[in-house]
N, CA, C and O atoms as a MOPAC input file, in Angstrom:
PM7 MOZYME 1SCF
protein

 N    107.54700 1    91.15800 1   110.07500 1
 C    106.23200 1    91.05800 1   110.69900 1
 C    105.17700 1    91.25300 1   109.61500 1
 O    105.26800 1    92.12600 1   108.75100 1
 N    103.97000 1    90.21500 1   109.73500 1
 C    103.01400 1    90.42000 1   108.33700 1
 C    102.42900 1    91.76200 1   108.86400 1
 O    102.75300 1    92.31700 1   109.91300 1
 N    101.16700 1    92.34500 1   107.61300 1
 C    100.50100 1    92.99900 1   108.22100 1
 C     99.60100 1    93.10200 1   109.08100 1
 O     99.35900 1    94.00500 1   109.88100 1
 N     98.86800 1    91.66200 1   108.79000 1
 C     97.83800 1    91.57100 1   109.97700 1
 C     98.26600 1    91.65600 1   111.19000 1
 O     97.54000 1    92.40900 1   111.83900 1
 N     99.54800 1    91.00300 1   112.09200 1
 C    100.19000 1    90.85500 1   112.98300 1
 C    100.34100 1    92.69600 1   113.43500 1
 O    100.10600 1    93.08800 1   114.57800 1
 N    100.69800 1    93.47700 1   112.48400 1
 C    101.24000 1    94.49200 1   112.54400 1
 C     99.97200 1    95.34700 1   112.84100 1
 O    100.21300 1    96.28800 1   113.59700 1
 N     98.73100 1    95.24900 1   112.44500 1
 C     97.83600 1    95.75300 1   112.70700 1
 C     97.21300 1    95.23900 1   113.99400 1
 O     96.66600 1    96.15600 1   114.60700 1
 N     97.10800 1    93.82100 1   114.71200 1
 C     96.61900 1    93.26000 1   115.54500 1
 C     97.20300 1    93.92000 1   116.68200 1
 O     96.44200 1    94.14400 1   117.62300 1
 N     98.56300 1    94.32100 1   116.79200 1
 C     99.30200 1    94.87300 1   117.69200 1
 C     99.45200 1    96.54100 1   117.82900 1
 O     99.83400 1    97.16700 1   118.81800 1
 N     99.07200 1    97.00600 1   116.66000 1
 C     98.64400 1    98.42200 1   117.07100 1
 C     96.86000 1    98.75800 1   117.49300 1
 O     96.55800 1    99.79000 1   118.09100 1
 N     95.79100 1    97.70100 1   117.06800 1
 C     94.55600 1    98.15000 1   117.30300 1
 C     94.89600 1    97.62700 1   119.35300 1
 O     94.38900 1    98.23800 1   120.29400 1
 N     95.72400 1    96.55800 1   119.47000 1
 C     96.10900 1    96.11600 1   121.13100 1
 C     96.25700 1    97.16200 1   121.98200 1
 O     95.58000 1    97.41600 1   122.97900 1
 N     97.40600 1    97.90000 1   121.42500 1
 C     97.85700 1    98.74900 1   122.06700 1
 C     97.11800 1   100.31600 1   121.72900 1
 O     97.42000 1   101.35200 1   122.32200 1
 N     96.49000 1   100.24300 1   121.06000 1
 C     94.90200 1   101.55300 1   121.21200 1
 C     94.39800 1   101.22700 1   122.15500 1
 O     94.20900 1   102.12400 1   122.97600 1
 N     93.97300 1    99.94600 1   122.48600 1
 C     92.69600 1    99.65300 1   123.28600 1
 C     93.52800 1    99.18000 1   124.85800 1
 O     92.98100 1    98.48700 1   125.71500 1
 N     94.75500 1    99.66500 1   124.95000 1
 C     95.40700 1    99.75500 1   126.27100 1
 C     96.02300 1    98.26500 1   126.33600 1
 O     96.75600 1    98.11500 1   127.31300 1
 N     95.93500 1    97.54900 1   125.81300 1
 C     96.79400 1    96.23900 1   126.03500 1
 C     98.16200 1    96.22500 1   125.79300 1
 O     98.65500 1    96.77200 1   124.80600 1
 N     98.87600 1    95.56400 1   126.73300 1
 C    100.42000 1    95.53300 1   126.79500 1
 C    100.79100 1    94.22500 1   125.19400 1
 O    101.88400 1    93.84000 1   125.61100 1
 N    100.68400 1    93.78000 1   124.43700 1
 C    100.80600 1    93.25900 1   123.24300 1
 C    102.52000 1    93.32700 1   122.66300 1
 O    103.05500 1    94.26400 1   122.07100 1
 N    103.22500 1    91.78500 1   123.12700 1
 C    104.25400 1    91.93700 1   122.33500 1
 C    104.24700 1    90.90500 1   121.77300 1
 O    103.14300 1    90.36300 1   121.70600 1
 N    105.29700 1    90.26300 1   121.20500 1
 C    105.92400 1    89.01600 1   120.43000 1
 C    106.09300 1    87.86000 1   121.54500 1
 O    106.46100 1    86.75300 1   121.15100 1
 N    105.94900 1    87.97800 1   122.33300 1
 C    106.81000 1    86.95800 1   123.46200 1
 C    106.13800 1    87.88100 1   125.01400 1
 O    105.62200 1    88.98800 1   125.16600 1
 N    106.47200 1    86.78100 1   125.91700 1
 C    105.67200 1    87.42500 1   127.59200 1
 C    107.33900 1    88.24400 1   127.96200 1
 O    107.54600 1    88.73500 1   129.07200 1
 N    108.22500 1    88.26400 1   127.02500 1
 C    109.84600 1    88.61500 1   127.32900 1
 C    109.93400 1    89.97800 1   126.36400 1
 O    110.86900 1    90.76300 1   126.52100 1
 N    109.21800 1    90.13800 1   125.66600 1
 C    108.96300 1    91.18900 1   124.62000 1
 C    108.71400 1    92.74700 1   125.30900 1
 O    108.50500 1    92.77300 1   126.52200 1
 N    108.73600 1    94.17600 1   124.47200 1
 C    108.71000 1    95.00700 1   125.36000 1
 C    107.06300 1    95.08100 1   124.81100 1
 O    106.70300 1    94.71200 1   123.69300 1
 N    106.09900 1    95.69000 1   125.95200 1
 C    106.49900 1    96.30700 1   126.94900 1
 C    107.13000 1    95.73300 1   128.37300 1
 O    106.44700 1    94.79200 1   128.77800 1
 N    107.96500 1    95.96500 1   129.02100 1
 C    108.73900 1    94.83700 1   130.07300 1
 C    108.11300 1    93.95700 1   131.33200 1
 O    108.37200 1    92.87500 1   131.85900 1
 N    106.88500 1    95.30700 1   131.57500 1
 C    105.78800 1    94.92800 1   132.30400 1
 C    104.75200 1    94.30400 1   131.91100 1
 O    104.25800 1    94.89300 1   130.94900 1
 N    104.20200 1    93.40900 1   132.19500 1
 C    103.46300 1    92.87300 1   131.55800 1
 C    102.44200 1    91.95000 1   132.67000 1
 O    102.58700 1    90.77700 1   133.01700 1
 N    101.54900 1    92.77600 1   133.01000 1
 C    100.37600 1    92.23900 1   134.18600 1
 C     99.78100 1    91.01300 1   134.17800 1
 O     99.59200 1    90.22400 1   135.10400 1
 N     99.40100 1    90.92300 1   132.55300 1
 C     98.59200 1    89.06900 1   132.27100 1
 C     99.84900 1    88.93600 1   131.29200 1
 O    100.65800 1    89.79700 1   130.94500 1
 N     99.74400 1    87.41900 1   130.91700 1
 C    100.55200 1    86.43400 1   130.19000 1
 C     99.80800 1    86.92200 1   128.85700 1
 O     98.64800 1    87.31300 1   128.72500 1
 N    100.88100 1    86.77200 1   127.85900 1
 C    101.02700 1    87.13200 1   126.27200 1
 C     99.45300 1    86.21200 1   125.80100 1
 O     98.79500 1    86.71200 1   124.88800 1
 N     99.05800 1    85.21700 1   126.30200 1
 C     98.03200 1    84.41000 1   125.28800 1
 C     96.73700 1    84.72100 1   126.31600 1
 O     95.73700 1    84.06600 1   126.02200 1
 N     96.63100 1    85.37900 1   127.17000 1
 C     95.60100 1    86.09100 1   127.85300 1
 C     95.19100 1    87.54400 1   127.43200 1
 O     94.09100 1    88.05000 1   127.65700 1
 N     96.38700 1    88.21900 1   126.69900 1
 C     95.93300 1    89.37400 1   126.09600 1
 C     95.28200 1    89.27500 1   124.88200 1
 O     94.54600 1    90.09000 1   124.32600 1
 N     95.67800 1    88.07500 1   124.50900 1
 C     95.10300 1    88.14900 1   123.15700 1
 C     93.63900 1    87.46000 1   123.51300 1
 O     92.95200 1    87.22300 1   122.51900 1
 N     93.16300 1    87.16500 1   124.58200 1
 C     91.57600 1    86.71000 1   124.55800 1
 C     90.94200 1    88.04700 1   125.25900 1
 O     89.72400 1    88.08500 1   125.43400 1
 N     91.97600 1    89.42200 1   125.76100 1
 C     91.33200 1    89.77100 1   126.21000 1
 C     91.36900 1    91.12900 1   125.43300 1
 O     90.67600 1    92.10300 1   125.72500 1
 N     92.08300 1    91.07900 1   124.61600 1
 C     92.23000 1    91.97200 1   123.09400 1
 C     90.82300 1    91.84300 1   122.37000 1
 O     90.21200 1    92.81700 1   121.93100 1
 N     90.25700 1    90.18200 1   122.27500 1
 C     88.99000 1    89.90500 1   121.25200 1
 C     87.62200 1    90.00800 1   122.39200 1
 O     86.53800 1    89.72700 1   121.88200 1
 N     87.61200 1    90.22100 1   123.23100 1
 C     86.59900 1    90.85000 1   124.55600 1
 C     86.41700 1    91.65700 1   124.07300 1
 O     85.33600 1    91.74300 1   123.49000 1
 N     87.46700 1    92.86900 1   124.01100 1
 C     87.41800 1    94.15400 1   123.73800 1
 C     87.03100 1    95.28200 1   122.36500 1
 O     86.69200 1    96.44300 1   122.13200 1
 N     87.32200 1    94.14600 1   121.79200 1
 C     86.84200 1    94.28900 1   120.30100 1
 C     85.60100 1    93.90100 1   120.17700 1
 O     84.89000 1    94.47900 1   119.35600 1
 N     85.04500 1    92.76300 1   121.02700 1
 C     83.49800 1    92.39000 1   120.87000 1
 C     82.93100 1    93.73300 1   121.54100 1
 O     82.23600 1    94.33900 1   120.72600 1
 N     83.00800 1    94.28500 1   122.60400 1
 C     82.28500 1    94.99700 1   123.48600 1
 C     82.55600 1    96.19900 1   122.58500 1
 O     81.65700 1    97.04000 1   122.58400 1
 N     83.69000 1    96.46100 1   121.76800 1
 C     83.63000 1    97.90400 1   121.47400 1
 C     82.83700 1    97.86000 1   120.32400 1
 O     82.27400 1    98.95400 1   120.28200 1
 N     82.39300 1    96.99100 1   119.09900 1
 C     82.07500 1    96.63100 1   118.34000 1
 C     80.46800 1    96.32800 1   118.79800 1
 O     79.56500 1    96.59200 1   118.00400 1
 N     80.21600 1    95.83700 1   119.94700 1
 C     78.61000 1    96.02500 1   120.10700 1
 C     78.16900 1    97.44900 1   120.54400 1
 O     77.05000 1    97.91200 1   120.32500 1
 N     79.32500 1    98.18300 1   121.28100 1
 C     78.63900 1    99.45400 1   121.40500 1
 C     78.09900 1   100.11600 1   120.21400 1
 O     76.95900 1   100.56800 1   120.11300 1
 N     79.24200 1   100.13700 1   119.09900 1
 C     78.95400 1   101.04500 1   117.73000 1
 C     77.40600 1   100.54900 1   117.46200 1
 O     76.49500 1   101.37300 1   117.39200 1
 N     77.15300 1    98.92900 1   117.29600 1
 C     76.16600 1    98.66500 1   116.50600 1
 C     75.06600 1    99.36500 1   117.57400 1
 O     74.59200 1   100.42500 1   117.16500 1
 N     74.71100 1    99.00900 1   118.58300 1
 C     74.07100 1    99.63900 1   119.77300 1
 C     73.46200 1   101.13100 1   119.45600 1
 O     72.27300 1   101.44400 1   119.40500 1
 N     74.59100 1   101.94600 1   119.26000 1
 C     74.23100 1   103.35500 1   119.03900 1
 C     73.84200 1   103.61000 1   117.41800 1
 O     73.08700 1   104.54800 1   117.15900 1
 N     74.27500 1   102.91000 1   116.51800 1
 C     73.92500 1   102.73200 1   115.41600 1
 C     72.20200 1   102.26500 1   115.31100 1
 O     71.63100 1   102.94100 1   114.45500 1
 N     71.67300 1   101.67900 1   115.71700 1
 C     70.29000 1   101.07000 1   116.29900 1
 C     69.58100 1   102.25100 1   116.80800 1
 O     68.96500 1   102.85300 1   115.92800 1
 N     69.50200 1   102.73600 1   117.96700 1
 C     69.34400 1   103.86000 1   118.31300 1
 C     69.56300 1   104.99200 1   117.19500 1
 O     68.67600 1   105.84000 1   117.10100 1
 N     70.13800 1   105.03500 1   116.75200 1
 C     70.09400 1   106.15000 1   115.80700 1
 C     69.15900 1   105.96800 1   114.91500 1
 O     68.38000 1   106.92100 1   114.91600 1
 N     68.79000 1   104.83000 1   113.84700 1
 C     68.75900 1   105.01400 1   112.84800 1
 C     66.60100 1   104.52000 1   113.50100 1
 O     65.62200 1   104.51800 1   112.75400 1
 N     66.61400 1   104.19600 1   115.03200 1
 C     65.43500 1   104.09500 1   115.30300 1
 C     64.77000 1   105.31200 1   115.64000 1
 O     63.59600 1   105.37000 1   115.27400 1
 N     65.17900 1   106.18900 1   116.18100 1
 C     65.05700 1   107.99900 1   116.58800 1
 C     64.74100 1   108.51300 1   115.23900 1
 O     63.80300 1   109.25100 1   114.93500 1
 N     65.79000 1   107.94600 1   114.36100 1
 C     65.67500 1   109.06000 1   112.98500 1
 C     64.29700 1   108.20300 1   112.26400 1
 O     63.63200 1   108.84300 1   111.45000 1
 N     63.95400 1   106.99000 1   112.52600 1
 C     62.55600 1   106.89600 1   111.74400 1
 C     61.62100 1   107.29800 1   112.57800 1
 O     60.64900 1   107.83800 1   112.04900 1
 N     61.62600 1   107.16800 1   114.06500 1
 C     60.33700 1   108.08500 1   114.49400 1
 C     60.20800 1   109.20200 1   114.56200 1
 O     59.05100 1   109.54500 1   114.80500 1
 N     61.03300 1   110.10900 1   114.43200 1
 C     60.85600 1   111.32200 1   113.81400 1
 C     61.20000 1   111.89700 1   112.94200 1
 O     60.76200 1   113.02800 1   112.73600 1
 N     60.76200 1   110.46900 1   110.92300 1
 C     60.65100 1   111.06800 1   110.46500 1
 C     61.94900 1   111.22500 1   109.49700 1
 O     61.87200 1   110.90500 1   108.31100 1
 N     62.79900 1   111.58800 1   109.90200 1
 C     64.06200 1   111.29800 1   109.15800 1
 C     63.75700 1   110.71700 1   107.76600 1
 O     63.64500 1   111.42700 1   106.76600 1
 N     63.61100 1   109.17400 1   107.76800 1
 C     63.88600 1   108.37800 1   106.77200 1
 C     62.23600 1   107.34300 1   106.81700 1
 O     62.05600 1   106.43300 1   106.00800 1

């Protein structure tokens, strides 16, 4: 298994997705089909990835109105 593959499938399964090799792969259960997790793997990465920037914004707008920077 490369690494990217190897990493794609552990950030999956952080973010609660069932992520195997195959819809026959473990985990055995498997609620959506193998090529639906993976669009709903990159959802999840968009949304978690706009939160950071989100609060990142907010932050760095708080810290110039009062001053900070």
């Amino acid at each position: 298994m490369s690494g990217q593959r190897r990493w794609i499938k552990v950030w999956a399964r952080t973010l609660g997705m069932p992520v195997g090799a195959t819809d026959d792969d473990k985990p055995e259960f498997l609620p959506i089909k193998q090529s639906d997790v993976t669009k709903a793997l990159a959802f999840r990465t968009f949304w978690i990835v706009l939160h950071v920037t989100t609060c990142v914004m907010i932050v760095a707008g708080n810290g110039r109105t009062l001053g900070w920077w």
